[in-house]
Residue frames as a rotation matrix with the C-alpha (Angstrom) as fourth column:
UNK 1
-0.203 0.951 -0.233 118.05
-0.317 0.161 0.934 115.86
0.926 0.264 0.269 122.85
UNK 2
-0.686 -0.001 0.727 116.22
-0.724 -0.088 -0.684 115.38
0.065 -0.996 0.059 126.19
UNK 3
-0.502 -0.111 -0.858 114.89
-0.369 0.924 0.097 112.23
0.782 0.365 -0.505 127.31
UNK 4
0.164 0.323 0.932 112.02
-0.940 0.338 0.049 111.07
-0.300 -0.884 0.359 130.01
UNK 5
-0.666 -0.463 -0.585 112.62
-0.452 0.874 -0.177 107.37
0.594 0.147 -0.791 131.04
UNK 6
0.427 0.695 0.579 109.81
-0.897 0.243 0.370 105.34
0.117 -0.677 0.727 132.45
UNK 7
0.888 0.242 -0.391 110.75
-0.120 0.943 0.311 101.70
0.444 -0.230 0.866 134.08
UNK 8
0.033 -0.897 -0.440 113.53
0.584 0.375 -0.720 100.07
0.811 -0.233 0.536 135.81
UNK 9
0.764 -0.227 -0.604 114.76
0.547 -0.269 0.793 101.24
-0.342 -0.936 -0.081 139.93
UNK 10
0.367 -0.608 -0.704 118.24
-0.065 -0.771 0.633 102.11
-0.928 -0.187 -0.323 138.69
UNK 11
0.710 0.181 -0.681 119.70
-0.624 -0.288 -0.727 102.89
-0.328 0.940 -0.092 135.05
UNK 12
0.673 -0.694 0.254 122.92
0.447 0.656 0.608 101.79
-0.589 -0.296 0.752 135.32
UNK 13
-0.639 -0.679 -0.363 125.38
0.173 -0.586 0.792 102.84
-0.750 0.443 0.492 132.51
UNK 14
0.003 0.647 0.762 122.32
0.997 -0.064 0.050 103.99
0.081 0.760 -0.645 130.67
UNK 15
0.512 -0.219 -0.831 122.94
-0.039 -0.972 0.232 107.87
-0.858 -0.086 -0.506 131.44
UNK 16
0.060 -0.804 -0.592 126.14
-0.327 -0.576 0.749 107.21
-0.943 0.149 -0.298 129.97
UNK 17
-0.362 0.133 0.923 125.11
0.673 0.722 0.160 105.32
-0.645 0.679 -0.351 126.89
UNK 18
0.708 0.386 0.592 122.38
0.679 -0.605 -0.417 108.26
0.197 0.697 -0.689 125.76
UNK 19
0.590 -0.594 -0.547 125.08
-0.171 -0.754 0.634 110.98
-0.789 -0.280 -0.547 127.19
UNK 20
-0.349 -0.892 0.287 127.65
0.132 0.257 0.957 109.19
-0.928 0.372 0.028 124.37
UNK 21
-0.352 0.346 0.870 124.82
0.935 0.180 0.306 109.44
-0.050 0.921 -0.387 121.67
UNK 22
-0.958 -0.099 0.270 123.88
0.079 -0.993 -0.086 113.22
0.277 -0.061 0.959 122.83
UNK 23
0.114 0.975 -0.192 120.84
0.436 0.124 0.891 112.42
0.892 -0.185 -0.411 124.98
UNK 24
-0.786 -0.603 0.136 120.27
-0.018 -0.196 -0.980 113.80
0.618 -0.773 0.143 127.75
UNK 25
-0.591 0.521 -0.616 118.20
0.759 0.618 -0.205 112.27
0.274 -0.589 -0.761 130.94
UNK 26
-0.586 0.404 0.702 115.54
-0.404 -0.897 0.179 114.97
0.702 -0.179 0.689 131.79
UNK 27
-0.295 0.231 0.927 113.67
-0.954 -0.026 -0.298 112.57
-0.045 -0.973 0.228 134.39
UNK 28
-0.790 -0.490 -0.369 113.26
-0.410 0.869 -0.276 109.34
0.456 -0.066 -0.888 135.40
UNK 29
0.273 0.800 0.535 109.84
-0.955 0.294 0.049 107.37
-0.118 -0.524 0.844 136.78
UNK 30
-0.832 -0.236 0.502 110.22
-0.331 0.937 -0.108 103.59
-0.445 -0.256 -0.858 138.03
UNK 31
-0.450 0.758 -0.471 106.87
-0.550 0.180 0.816 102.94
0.704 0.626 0.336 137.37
UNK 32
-0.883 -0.330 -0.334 106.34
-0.038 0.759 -0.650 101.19
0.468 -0.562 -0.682 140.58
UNK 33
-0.873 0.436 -0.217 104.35
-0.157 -0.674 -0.722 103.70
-0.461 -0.597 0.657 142.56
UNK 34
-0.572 0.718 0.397 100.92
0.623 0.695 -0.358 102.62
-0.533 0.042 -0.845 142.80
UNK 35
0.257 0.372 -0.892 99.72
-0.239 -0.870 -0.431 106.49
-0.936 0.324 -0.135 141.38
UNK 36
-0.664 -0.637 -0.392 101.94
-0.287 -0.267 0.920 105.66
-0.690 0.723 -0.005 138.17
UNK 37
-0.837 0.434 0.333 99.49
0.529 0.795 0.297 102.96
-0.136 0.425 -0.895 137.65
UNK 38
0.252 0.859 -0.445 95.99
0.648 -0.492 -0.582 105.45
-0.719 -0.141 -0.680 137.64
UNK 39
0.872 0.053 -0.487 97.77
0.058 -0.998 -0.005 108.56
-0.486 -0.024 -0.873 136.76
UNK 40
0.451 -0.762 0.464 100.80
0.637 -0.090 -0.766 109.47
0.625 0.641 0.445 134.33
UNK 41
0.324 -0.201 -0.924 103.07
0.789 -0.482 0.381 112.05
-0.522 -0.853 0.003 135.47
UNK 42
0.759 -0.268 -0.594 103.77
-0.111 -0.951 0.287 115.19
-0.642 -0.152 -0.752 133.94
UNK 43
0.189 -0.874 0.448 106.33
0.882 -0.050 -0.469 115.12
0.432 0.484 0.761 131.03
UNK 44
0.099 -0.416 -0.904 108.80
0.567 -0.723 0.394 117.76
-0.818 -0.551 0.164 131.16
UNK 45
0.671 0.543 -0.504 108.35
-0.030 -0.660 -0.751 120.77
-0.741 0.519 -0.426 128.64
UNK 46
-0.056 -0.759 -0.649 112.04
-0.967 -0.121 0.225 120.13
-0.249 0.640 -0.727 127.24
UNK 47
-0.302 -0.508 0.806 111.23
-0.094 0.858 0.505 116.48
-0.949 0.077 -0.307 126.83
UNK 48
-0.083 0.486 -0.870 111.80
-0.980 -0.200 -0.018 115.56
-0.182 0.851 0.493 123.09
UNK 49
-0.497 -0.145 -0.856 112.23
-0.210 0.977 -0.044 111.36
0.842 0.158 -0.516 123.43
UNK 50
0.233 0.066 0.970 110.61
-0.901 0.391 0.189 108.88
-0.367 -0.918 0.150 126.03
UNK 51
-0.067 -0.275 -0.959 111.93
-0.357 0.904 -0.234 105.42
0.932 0.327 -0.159 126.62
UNK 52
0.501 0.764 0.406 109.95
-0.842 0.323 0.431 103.07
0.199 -0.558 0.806 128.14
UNK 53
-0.629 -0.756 -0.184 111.87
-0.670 0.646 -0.365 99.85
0.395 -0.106 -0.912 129.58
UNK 54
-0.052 0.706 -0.707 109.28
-0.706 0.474 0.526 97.19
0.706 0.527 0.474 128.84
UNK 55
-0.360 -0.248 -0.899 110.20
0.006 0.963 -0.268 94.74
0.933 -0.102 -0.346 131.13
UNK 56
-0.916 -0.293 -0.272 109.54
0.322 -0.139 -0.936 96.91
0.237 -0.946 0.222 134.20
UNK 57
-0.823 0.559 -0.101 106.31
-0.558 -0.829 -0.043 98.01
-0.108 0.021 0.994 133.38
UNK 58
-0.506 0.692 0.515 103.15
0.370 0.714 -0.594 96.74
-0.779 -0.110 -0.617 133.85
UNK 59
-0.419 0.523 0.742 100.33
0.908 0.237 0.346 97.50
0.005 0.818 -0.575 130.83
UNK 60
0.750 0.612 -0.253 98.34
0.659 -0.728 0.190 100.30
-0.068 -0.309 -0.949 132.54
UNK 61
0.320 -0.483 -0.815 101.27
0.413 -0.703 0.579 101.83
-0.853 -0.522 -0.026 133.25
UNK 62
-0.877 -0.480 -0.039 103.02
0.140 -0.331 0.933 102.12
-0.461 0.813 0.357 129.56
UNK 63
-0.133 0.664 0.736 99.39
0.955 -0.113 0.274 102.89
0.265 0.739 -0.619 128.04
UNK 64
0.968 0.197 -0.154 99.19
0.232 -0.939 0.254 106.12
-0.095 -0.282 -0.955 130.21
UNK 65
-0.329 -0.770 -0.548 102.81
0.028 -0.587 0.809 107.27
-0.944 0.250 0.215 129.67
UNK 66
-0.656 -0.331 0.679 102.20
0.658 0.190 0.729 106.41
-0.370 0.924 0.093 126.17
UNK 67
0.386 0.922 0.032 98.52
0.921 -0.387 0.044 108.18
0.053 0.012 -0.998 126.01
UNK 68
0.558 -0.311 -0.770 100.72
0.240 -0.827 0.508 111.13
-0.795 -0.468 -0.387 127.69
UNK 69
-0.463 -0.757 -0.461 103.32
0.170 -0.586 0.792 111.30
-0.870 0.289 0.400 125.16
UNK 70
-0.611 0.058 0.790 101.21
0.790 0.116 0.603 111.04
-0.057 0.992 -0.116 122.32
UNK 71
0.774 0.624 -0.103 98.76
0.617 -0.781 -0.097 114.02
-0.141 0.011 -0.990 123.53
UNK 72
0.553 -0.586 -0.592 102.34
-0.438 -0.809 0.392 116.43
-0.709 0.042 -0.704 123.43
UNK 73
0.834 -0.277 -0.477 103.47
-0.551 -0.444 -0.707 114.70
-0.016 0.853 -0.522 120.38
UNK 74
0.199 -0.972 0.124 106.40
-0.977 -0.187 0.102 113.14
-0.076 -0.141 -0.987 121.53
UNK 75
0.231 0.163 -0.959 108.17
-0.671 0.741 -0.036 109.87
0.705 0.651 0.280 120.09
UNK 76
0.624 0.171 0.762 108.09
-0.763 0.341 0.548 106.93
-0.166 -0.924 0.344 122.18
UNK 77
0.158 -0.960 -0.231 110.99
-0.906 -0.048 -0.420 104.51
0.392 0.276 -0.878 122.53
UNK 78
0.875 0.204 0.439 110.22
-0.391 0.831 0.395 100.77
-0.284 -0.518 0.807 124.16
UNK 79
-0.107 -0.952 -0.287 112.92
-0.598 0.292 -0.746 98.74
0.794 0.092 -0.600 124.87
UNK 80
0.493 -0.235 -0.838 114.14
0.741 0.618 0.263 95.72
0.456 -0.751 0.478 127.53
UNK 81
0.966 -0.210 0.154 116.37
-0.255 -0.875 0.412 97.64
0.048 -0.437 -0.898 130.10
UNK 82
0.588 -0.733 0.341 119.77
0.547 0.671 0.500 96.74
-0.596 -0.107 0.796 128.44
UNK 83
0.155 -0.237 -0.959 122.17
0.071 -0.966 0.250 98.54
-0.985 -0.107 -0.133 127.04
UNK 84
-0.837 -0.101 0.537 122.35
0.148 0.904 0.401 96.39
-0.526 0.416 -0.742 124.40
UNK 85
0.008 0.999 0.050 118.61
0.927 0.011 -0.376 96.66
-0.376 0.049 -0.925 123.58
UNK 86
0.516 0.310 -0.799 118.64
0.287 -0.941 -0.180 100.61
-0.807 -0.136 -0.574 123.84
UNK 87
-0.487 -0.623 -0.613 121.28
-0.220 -0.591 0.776 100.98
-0.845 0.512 0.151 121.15
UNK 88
-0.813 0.277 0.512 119.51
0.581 0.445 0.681 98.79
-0.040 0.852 -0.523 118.54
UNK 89
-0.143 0.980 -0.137 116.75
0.919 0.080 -0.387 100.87
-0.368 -0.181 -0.912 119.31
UNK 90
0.330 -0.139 -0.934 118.22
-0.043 -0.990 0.132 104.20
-0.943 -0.004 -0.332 119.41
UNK 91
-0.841 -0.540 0.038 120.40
0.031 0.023 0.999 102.99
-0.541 0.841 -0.003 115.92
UNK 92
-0.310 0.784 0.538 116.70
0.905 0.417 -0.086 102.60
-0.293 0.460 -0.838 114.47
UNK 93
0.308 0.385 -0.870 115.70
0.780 -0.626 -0.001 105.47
-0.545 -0.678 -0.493 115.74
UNK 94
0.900 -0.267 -0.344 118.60
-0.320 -0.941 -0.107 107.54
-0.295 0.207 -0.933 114.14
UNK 95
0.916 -0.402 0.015 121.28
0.388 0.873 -0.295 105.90
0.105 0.275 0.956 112.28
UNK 96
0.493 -0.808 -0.323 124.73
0.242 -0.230 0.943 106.66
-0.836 -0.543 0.082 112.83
């Protein structure tokens, strides 16, 4: 399953966390960038998951990613940026 990620500078061992659950990163926005804040970017066509990492994000920003995924359908994931965090989320998500 492919995966857009909005928040956070760097992932850390979050690649390898969704990589261990069969996810795979398709792209990555900080959310910093003053455009994120106006303007979404673009999902990618293969993306079937987004997780948002709450902590980095400002409001504007996770209402237009969210706005974005919900025009193509796609479930949204919120989370702190821990790895920790992401499993309980992802285990919701899809139990093991």
């Amino acid at each position: 399953m492919n995966v857009f990620v909005i928040g956070a500078d760097r992932l850390g061992n979050i690649p390898e966390r969704l990589a261990a659950r069969g996810y795979a990163i398709v792209g990555h926005v900080s959310g910093r960038a003053a455009a994120h804040q106006r303007v979404a970017t673009a999902l990618p066509r293969e993306t079937h998951l987004m997780i948002l990492f709450t902590d980095f994000l400002g409001h504007n920003v996770m209402k237009s990613f969210r706005a974005l995924a919900r025009e193509r359908g796609v479930p949204v994931l919120a989370c702190r940026r821990s790895a920790s965090a992401l499993e309980e989320q992802l285990t919701r998500l899809a139990p093991a």
